[in-house]
C-alpha angles and dihedrals in degrees: 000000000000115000122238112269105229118211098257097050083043092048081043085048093052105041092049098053097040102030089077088047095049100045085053093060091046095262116148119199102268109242113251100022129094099224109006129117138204140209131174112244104204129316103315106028142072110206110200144165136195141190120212139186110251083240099231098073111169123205091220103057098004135219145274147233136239128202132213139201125190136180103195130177107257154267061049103230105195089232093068127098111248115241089227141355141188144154118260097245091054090061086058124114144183111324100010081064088050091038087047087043086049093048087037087053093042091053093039097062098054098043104125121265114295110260113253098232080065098051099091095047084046093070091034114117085228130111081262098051087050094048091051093039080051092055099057094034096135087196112032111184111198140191140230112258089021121123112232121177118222098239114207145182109165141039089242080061095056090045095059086046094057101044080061092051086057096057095036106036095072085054098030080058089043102054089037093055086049097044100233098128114143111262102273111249131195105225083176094125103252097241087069094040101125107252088235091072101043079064096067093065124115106243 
């Protein structure tokens, strides 16, 4: 049985694997962040991305990473308001979707056993029933514009997800710098949408 990947063996994975990748496309480690990089993209502007654990991660079904992309105004003070942003999976198209559904799946099927004390949320038609029913979805379908967090439990987990990273992060950049990313959609179903957000909407 696989052992659970804790965040600082997950941030040394990381940095370890992209880092080279990242130093042979001119990219430098971004101050303040565990596994983030930074380049400069012509003359006025820092283009940068990040990956970061999810924060709750829990030792029984894991946790999950984000990605982040970010365009800012150089020299890039921190108090500065970035140009864009976006996540990483919302930067997917096409077959990278179809190649991340594939590794989610993957992962998903040898994650070990959901813990009983789970088991009632789990069926619950609540934000909570959905992310456990999400965890252990053998075959996960995504869209393009739609965040996705790469969910994790192992390192051999991290490591396919890295690997991921490796083949879609040049295109997913390069989409990002010249603002062709795929519109951002909600695929949360509308009855658990927090009534917070349904307020947001124009009328």
């Amino acid at each position: 049985m696989a052992h659970y990947a804790h965040a600082k063996d997950v941030y040394k994975e990381l940095r370890e694997t992209l880092g080279p990748w990242a130093a042979a496309n001119r990219f430098r480690r971004w101050p303040g962040t565990v596994a983030g990089w930074q380049r400069a993209a012509g003359p006025d502007q820092i283009l940068r991305f990040m990956f970061e654990g999810s924060g709750w991660g829990d030792p029984e079904t894991g946790n999950s990473l984000t990605g982040r992309l970010q365009l800012d105004p150089a020299p890039g003070d921190p108090a500065a308001t970035p140009i864009r942003q976006s996540l990483f999976t919302i930067c997917l198209v096409g077959s990278e979707l179809d190649r991340l559904a594939a590794i989610q799946g993957a992962i998903n099927r040898r994650r070990p056993a959901l813990p009983a004390q789970f088991a009632k949320d789990s069926q619950a038609d609540t934000l909570l029933g959905l992310h456990l029913r999400e965890l252990y979805e053998p075959s996960p379908v995504y869209q393009e514009g739609q965040y996705v967090p790469l969910s994790y439990y192992g390192l051999e987990d991290v490591r396919a997800w890295i690997g991921f990273l490796l083949e879609t992060l040049p295109g997913a950049l390069e989409r990002f710098l010249e603002g062709r990313v795929p519109p951002p959609i909600d695929t949360t179903p509308e009855h658990l949408k927090p009534k917070w957000i349904k307020a947001l909407r124009p009328r």
